[in-house]
C-alpha positions as CSV (number, residue, x, y, z in Angstrom):
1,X,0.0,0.0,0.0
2,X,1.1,3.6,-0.5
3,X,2.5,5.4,2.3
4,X,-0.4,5.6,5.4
5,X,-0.1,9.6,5.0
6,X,-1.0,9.3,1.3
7,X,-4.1,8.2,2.1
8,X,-5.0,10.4,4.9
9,X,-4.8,12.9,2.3
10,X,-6.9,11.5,-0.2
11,X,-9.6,11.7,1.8
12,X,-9.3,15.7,2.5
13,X,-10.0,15.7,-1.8
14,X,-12.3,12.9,-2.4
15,X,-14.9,15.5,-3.0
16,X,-17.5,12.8,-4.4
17,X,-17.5,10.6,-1.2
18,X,-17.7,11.8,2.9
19,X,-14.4,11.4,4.8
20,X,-15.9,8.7,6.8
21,X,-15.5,6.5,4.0
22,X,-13.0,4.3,3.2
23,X,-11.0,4.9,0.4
24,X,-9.6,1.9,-1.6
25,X,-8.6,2.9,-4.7
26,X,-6.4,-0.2,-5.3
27,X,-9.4,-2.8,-4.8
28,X,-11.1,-0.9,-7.5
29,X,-8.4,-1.3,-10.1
30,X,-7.9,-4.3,-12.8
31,X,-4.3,-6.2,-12.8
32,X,-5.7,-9.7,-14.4
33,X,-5.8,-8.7,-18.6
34,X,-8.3,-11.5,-18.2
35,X,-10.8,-9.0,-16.9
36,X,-11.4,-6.8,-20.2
37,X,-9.7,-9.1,-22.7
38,X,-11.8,-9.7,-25.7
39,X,-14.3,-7.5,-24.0
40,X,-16.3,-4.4,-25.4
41,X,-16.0,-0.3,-24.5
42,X,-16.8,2.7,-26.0
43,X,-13.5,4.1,-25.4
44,X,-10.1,2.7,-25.0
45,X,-7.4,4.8,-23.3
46,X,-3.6,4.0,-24.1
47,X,-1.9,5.7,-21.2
48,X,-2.9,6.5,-17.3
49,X,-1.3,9.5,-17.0
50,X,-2.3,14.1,-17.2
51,X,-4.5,13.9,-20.7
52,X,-5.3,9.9,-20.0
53,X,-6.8,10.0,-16.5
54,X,-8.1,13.7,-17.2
55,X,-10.1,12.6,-20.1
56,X,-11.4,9.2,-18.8
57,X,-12.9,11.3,-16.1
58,X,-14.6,14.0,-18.1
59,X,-16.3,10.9,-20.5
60,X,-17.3,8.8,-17.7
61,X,-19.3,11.5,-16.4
62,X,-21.8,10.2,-18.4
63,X,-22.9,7.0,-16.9
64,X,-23.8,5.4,-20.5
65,X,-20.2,6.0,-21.4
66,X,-17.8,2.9,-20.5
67,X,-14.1,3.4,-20.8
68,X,-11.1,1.3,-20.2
69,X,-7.6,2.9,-19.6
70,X,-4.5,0.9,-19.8
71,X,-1.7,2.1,-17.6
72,X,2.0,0.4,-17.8
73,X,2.4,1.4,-14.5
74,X,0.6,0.9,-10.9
75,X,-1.1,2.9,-8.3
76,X,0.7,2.0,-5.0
77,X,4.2,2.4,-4.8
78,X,6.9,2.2,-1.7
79,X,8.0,5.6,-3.4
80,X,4.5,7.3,-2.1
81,X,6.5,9.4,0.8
82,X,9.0,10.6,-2.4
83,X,5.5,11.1,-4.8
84,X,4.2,13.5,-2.3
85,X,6.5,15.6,-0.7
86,X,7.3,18.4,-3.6
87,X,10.9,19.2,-1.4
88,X,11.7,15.6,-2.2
89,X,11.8,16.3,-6.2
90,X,14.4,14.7,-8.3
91,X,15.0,11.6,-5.2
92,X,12.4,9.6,-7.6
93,X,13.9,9.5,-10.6
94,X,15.7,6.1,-11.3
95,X,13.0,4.8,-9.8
96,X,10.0,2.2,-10.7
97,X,7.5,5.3,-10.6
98,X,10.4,6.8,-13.9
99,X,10.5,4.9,-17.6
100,X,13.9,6.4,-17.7
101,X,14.3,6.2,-21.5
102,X,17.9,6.1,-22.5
103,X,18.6,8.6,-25.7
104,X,21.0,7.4,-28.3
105,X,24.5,9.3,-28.2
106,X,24.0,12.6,-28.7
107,X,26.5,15.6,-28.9
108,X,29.8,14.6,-28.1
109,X,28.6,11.2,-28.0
110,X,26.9,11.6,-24.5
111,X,23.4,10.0,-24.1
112,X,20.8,10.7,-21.5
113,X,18.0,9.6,-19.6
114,X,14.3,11.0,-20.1
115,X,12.4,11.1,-17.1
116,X,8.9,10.3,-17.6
117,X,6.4,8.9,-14.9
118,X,5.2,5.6,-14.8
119,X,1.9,5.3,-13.2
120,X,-1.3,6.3,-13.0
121,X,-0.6,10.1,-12.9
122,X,1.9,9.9,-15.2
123,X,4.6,12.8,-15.1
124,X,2.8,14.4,-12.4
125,X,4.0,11.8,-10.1
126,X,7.5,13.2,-10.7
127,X,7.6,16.8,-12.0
128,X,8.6,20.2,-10.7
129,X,4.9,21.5,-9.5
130,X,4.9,24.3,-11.7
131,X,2.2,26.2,-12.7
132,X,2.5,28.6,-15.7
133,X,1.0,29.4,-18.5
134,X,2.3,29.6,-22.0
135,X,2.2,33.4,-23.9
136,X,-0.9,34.6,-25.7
137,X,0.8,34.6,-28.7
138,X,2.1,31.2,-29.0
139,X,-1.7,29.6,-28.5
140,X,-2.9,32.2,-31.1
141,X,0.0,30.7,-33.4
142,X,-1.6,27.1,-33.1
143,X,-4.5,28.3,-34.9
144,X,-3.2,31.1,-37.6
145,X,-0.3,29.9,-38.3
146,X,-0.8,25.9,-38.2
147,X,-4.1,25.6,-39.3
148,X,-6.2,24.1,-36.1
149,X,-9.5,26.3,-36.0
150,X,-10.5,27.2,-32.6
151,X,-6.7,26.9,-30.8
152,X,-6.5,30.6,-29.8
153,X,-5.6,31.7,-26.3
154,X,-9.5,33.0,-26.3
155,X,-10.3,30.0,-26.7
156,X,-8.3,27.6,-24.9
157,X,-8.2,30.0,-21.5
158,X,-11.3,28.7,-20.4
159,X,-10.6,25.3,-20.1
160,X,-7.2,26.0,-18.2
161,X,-9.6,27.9,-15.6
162,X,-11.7,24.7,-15.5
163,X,-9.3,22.4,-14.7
164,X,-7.9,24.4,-12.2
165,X,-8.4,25.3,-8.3
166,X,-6.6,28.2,-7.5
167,X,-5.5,29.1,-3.8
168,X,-4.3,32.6,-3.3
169,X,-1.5,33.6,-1.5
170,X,-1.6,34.6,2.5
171,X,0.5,37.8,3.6
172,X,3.4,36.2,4.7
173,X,3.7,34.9,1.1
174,X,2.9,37.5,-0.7
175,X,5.3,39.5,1.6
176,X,8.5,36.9,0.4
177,X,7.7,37.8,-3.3
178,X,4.5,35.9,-4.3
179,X,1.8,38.0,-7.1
180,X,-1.8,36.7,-7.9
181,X,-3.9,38.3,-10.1
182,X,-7.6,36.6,-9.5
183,X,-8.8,37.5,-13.2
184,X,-6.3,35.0,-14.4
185,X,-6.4,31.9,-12.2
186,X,-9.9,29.6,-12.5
187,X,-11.1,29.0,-8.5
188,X,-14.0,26.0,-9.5
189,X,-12.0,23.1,-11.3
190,X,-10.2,19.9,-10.0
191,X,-6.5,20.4,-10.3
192,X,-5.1,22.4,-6.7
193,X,-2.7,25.0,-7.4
194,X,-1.0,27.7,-4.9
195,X,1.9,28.6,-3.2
196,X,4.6,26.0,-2.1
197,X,5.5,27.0,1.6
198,X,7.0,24.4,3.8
199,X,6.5,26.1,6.8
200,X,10.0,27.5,7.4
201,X,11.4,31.2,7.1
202,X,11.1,32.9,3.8
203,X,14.8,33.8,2.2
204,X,15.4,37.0,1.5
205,X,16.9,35.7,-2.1
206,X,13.6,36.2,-4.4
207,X,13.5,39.8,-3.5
208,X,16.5,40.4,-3.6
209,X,16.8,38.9,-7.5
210,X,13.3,41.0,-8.1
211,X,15.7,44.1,-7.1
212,X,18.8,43.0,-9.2
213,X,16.3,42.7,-12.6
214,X,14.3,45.2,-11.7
215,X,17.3,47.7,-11.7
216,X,18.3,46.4,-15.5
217,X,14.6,47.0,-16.6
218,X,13.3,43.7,-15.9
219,X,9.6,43.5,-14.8
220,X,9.1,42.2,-11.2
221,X,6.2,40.8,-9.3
222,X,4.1,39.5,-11.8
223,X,1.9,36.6,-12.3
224,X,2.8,34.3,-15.4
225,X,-0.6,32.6,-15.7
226,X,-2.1,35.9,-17.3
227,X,-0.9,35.5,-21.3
228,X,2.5,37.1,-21.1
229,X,5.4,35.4,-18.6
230,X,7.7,38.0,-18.7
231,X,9.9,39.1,-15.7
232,X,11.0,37.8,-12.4
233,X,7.9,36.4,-9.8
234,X,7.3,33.5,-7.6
235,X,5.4,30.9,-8.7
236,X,2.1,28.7,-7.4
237,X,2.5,24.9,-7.3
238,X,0.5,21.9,-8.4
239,X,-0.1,21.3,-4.4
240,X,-2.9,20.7,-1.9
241,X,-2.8,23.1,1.1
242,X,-1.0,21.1,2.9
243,X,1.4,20.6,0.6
244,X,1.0,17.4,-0.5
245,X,1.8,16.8,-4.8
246,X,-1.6,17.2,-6.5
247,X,-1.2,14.7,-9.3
248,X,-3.5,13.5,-11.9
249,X,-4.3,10.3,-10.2
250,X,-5.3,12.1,-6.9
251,X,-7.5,15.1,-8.8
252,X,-9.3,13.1,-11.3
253,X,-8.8,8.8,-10.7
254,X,-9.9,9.3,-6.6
255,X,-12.8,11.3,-6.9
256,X,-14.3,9.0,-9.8
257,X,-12.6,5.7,-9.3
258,X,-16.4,3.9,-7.9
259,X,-17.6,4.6,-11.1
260,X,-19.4,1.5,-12.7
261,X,-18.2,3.0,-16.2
262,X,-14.7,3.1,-15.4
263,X,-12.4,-0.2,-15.8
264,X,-8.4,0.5,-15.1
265,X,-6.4,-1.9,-15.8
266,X,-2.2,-1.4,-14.5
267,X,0.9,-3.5,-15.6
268,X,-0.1,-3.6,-18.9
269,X,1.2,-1.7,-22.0
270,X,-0.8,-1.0,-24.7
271,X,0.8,-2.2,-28.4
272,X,-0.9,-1.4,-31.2
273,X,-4.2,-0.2,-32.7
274,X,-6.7,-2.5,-34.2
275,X,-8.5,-1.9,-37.5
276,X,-11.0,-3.0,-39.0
277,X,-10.0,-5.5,-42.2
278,X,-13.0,-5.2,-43.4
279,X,-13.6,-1.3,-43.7
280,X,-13.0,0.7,-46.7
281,X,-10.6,3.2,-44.5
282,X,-8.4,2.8,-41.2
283,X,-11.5,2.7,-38.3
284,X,-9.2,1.5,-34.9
285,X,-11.7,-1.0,-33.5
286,X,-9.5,-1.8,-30.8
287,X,-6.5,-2.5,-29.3
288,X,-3.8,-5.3,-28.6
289,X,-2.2,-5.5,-25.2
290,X,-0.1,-7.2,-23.1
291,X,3.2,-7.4,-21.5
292,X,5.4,-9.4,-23.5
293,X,5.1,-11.0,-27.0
294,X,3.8,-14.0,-25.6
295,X,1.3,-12.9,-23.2
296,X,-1.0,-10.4,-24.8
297,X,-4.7,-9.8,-25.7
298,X,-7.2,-7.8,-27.4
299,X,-10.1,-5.1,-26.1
300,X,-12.2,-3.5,-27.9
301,X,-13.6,0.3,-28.9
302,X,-16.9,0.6,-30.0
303,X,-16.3,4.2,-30.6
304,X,-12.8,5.3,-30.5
305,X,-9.1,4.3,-29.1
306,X,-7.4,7.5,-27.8
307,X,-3.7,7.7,-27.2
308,X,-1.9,9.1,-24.2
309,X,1.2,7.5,-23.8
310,X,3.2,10.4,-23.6
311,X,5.0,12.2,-26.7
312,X,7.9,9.4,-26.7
313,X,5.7,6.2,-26.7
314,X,2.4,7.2,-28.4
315,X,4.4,8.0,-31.6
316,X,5.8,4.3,-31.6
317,X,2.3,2.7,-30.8
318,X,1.4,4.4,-34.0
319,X,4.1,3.0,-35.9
320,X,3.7,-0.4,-34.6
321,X,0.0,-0.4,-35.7
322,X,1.4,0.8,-39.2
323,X,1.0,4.6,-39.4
324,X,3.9,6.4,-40.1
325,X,7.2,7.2,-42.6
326,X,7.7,4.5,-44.9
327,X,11.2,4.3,-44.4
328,X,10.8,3.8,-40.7
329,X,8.5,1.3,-41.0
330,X,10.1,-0.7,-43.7
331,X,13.3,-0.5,-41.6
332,X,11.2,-2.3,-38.8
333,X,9.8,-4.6,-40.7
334,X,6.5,-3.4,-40.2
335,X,3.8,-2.8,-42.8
336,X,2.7,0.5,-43.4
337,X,-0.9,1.3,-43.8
338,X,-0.7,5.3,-43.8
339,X,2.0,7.4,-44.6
340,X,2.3,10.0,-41.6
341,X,5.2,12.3,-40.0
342,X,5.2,10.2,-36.9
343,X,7.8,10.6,-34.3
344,X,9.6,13.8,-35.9
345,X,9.6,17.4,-35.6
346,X,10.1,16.6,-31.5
347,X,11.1,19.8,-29.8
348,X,12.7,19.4,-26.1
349,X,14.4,21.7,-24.2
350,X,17.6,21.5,-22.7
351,X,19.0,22.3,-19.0
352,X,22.0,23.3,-17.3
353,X,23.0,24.7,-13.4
354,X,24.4,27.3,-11.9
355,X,25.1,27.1,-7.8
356,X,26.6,29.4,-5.5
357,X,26.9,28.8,-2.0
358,X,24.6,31.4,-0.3
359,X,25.7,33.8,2.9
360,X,23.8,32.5,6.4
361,X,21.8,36.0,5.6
362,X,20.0,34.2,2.5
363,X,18.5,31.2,4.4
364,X,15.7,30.3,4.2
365,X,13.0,28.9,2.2
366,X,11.4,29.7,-1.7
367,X,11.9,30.0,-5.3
368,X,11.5,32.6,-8.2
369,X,11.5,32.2,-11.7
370,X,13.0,35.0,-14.4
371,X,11.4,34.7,-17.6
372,X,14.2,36.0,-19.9
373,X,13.3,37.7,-23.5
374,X,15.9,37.2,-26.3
375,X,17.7,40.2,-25.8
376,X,17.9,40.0,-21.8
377,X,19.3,36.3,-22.7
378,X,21.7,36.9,-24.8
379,X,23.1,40.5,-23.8
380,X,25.9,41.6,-25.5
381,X,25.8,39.1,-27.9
382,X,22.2,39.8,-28.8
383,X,22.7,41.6,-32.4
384,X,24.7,38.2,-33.5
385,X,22.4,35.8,-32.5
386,X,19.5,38.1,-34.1
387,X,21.4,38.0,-37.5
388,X,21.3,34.5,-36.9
389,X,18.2,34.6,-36.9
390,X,17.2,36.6,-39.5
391,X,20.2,34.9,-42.0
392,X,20.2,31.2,-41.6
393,X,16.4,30.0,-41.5
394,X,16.7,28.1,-44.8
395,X,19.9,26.6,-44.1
396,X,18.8,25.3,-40.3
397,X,15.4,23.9,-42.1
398,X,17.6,22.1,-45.2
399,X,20.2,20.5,-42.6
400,X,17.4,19.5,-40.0
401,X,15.4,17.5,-42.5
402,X,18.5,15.7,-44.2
403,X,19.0,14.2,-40.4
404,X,16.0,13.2,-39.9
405,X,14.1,15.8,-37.2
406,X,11.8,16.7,-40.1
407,X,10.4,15.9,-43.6
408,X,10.0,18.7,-45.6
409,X,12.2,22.0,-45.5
410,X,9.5,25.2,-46.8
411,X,6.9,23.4,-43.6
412,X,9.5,23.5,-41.5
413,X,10.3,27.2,-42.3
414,X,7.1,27.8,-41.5
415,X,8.0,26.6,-37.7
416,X,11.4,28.5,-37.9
417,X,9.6,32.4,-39.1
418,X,6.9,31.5,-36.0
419,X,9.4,31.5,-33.5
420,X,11.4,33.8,-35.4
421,X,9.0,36.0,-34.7
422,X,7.9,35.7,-31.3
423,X,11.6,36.0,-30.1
424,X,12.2,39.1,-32.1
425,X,8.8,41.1,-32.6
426,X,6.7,39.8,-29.5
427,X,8.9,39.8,-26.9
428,X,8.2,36.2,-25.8
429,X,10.2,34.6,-23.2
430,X,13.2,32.5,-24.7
431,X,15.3,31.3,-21.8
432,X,13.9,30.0,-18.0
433,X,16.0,30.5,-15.3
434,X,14.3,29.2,-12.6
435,X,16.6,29.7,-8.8
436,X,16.0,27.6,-6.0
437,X,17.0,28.8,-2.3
438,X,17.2,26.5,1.0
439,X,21.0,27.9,1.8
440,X,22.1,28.3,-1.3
441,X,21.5,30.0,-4.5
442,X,21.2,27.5,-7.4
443,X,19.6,28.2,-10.5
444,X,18.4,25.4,-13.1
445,X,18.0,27.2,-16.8
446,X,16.7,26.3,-20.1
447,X,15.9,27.7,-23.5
448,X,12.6,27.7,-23.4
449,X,12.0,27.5,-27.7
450,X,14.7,24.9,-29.5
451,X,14.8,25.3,-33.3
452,X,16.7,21.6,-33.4
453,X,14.2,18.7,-34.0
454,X,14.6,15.2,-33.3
455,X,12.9,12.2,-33.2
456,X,11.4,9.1,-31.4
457,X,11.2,5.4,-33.9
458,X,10.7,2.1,-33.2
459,X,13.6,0.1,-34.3
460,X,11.8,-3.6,-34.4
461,X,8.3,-5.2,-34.9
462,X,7.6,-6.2,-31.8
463,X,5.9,-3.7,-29.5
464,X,6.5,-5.3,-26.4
465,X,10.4,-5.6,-26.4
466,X,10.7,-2.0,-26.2
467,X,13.2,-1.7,-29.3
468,X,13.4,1.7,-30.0
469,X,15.6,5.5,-30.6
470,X,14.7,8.4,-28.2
471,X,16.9,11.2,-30.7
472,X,16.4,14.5,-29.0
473,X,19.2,16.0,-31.4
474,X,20.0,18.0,-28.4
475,X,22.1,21.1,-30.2
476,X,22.2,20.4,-33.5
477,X,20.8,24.0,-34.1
478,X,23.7,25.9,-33.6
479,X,21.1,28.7,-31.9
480,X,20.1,26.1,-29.3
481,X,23.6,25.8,-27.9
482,X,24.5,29.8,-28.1
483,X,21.2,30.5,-25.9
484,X,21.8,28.1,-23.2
485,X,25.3,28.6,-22.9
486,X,24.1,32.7,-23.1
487,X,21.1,31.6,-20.1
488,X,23.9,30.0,-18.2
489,X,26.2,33.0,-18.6
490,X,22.9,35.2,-17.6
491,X,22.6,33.3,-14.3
492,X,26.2,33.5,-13.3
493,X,25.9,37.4,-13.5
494,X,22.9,37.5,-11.8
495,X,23.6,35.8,-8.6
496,X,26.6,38.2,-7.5
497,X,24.8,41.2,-9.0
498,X,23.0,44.0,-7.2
499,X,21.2,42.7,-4.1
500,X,22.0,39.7,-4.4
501,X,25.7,39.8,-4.0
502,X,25.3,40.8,-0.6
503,X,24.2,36.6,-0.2
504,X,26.8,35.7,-2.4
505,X,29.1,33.1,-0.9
506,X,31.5,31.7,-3.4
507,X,30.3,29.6,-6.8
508,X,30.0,25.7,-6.9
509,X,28.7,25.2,-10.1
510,X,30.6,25.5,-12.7
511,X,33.3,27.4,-10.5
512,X,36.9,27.2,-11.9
513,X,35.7,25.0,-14.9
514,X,34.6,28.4,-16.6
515,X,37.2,31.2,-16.8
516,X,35.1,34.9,-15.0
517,X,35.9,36.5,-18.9
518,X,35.0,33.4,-20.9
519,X,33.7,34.1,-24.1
520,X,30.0,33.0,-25.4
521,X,32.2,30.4,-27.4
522,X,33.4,29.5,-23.9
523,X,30.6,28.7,-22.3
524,X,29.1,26.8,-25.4
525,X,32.1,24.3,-25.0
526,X,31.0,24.0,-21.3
527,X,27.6,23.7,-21.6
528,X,28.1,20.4,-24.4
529,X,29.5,18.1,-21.8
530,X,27.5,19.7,-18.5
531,X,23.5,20.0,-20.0
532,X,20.6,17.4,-19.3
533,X,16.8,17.3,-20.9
534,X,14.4,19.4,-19.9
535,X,11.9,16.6,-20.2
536,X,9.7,18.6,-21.7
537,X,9.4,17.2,-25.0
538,X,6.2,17.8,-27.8
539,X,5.9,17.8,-31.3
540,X,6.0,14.3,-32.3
541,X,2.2,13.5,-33.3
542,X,1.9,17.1,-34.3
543,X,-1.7,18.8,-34.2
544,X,-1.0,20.9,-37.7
545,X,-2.8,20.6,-41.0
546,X,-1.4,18.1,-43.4
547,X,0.5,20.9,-45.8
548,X,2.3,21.6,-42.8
549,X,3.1,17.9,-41.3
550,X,0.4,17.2,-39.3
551,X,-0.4,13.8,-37.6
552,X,-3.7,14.2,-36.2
553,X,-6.3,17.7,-36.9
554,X,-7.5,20.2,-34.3
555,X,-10.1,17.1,-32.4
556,X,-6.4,15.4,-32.4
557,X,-7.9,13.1,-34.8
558,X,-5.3,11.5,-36.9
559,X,-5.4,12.2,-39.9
560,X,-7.4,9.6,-42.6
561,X,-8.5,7.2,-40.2
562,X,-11.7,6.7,-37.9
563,X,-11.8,6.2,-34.2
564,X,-8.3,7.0,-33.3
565,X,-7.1,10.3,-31.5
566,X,-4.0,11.2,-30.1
567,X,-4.2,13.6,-27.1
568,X,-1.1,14.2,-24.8
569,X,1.9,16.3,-25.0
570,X,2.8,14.6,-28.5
571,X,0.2,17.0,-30.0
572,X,1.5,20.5,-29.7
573,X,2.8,21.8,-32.7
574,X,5.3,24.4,-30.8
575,X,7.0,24.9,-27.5
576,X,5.8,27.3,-24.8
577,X,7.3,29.6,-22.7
578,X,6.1,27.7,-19.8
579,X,5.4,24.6,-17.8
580,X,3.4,22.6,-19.5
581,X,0.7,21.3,-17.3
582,X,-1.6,23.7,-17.5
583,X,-1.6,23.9,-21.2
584,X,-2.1,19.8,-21.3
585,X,-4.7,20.2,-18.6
586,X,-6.5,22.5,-20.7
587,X,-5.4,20.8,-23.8
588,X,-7.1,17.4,-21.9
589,X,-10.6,19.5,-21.4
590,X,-11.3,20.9,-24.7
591,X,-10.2,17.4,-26.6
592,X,-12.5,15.3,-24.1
593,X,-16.0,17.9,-25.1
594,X,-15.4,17.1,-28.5
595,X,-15.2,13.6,-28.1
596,X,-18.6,14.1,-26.4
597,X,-20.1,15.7,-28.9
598,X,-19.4,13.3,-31.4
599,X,-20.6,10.9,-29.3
600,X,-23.9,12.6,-28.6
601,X,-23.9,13.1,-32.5
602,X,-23.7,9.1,-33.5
């Protein structure tokens, strides 16, 4: 059983049952395949996790609607203490609760490891907390410049106010640097979000950065769920008031797991889609399953089989069922059925640290987030990497397709002028750099919008072996590497600067490694051999219209076929200038109305 404490906690959001009740959610789940094999639903859900469990509850809502999701992972775990606690971040990774996908070499022949959760929750058993929104701009993009009707911000907003359940701030935390703005935070929804306060002393550290950017123009103090994360604020969390993780399986599996309608099976992965042989086009009629080549079976969708796997597997369940590039398949031995982008144009993000040791003054408690633009990134190196920009777009689209991370060069311009764009005419954020206190000063960075694309393929027939290359591409763009070797060289200025060198004790990280005077060159040839993924990866089931390189339309339909949807992070045809969950949550919402309506249509 998950930890004791876990529990006691559920009960505080089980909003559909009194607390005198009992909650079990284990005895309500499936582990025998035996249970739904060969058996009938309306929908089939590949995937337990964010869009998976958020979806499955929105359907099932309607008691005449019967769903089945499929989950790899389980709900208990002896890692519940390390699940809950958000100080205890980054202790789970490794661990049976993490897929851990190993890359293949990438620069400098390095390989990582992409965290992803395993379990029903998915990656928001394991994440950061954060809760931002993306910029205005870059929702607008999804629908004027990629072709999905209805993706504006105008749009979409409403459902990221639905899923969410905003706590304000109390004066203490708004005293240590915390900003709300009610008008941009839904208050009725299901998802817990507000400020992460373990109870200790604040550090003086967030306003003391606030004072350092503010003094080099930098906007302070502001709330980055309102369309435009700009500037340097605190941040709310994806926590319960007590400070316990608010994951996807606590918010929408416990509140809805007695549901008649609702069948979740764990330990299983799902393999491929099932068509019909008989239909003139591709209608998914179900799914195989199973957990090794030997042991696997078949359910059944009498409406539709959505994906949710994440944006590394539900790619490669595609392919496996036959939809995808024709020289990826025939390279698996697999036969193709529909030609498809699958598995490119994937867009991570990359990270690196900076750590100082911090002056007994700074203790304390909290964390602040600086939303750099492309100038305030780059500095004095700004008008270069602009000329970049405005020079080498063609070339960077030509050399990206011939390795693979796209398929056609004028499409992928198309991508390149967008973010071209939005870094220099919109004034959207292009690097994170996101400082943690607790005695020191660390700050974990990224480059928020990568031009390099890479890719996720399966490399064998056989779905349940797990044969398969996770190619981030992590720097091929020559921009990607400039901007977070720039974001790295930001953060080092920034935490002996102004106010915040009176806290300065002495850098850790990288200390003598990088000379004070290095050049941007310098700290490029650092950052090579001392960067990790962001995790953060989208693109690879692209929501976009066909001209462009779409895999599914705006219902996340794919694209000629019936009854099959894809609707996780493998959808989005950009990056964000954000933390994703709120955009997946609200992505989750809109997706799960239109499969309703079609329902009530048929």
């Amino acid at each position: 059983m998950r930890y004791i404490g876990y529990f006691g906690c559920l009960l505080a959001t089980a909003r559909a049952y009194p607390a005198s009740e009992q909650i079990d959610v284990q005895a309500s789940l499936l582990s025998d395949p035996k249970d739904v094999a060969d058996k009938n639903f309306d929908y089939i859900i590949a995937g337990g996790g964010l869009t998976g469990l958020t979806v499955a509850a929105k359907l099932t809502e309607n008691p005449d609607i019967e769903v089945l999701v499929i989950e790899k992972g389980f709900y208990e775990s002896n890692t519940g203490p390390m699940v809950e606690d958000p100080n205890r971040y980054g202790e789970i990774f490794g661990t049976t609760v993490d897929h851990n996908y190993l890359t293949v070499p990438l620069i400098n022949n390095r390989t990582d490891n992409i965290k992803s959760g395993k379990g029903l929750g998915g990656s928001t058993l394991i994440n950061g907390n954060s809760w931002t929104r993306p910029d205005k701009v870059q929702i607008d993009s999804w629908e004027t410049v990629f072709g999905n009707r209805g993706w504006n911000w105008d749009n979409v907003l409403p459902y990221m106010n639905r899923a969410e359940r905003a706590r304000a701030p109390n004066a203490d935390q708004i005293a240590a640097g915390h900003h709300f703005d009610p008008t941009c935070h839904g208050f009725n929804g299901t998802v817990h979000s507000g400020p992460r306060d373990n109870g200790q002393p604040w550090s003086p550290l967030m306003k003391a950065l606030m004072n350092t950017t503010s003094a080099l123009g930098v906007s302070t103090q502001v709330d980055f769920n309102c369309g435009h994360p700009r500037g340097v604020s605190m941040i709310p969390n994806n926590l319960l008031e007590d400070q316990v993780r608010a994951d996807a399986a606590r918010e929408w599996l416990l509140p809805n797991y007695r549901r008649k309608n609702l069948k979740v099976l764990t330990g299983h992965v799902v393999g491929k889609v099932l068509f019909d042989q008989h239909a003139a086009s591709l209608k998914a009629i179900g799914v195989n399953f199973g957990t090794n080549k030997a042991v696997n079976f078949n359910a059944y969708a009498k409406h539709e089989v959505l994906l949710a796997a994440g944006s590394s597997i539900s790619p490669l369940i595609l392919e496996y069922s036959g939809i995808g590039l024709k020289s990826v398949l025939d390279k698996a031995n697999v036969t193709q059925l529909l030609e498809l982008p699958v598995g490119i144009n994937m867009q991570d993000q990359t990270t690196t640290t900076v750590r100082a040791r911090s002056t007994s003054a700074g203790a304390g408690q909290g964390q602040a987030v600086y939303f750099a633009n492309f100038t305030e990134t780059f500095g004095e190196d700004a008008a270069y990497a602009a000329k970049l920009l405005e020079t080498k777009l063609d070339q960077w689209a030509e050399e990206t397709v011939a390795h693979g991370g796209f398929h056609n060069v004028t499409a992928l311009k198309v991508q390149y002028e967008n973010y071209r764009d939005w870094l220099l005419h919109e004034d959207v954020a292009y690097a994170e750099l996101f400082m943690d206190t607790s005695g020191k000063i660390n700050f974990d960075l990224w480059d928020l919008i990568p031009f390099t694309r890479g890719s996720t393929h399966i490399l064998s027939s056989e779905p349940y072996l797990w044969q398969f290359a996770n190619d981030p591409k992590f720097f091929f763009n020559e921009l990607d590497l400039l901007g977070q070797a720039a974001a790295t060289r930001l953060a080092r200025k920034l935490q002996s600067s102004g106010a915040m060198a009176s806290y300065f004790d002495g850098e850790v990280i990288p200390g003598s490694q990088v000379p004070s005077d290095a050049s941007l060159g310098q700290w490029a040839d650092y950052v090579k051999d001392n960067f990790r993924a962001n995790w953060h990866a989208v693109g690879t089931c692209s929501m976009m219209s066909r001209e462009l390189g779409g895999v599914v339309d705006a219902a996340a339909k794919v694209y000629d076929t019936q009854g099959l949807r894809v609707i996780d992070g493998s959808i989005p045809p950009t990056q964000v200038s954000s933390h994703v969950m709120t955009i997946f949550y609200g992505m989750a919402l809109r997706i799960a109305e239109s499969i309703l309506d079609d329902y009530a249509a048929a």
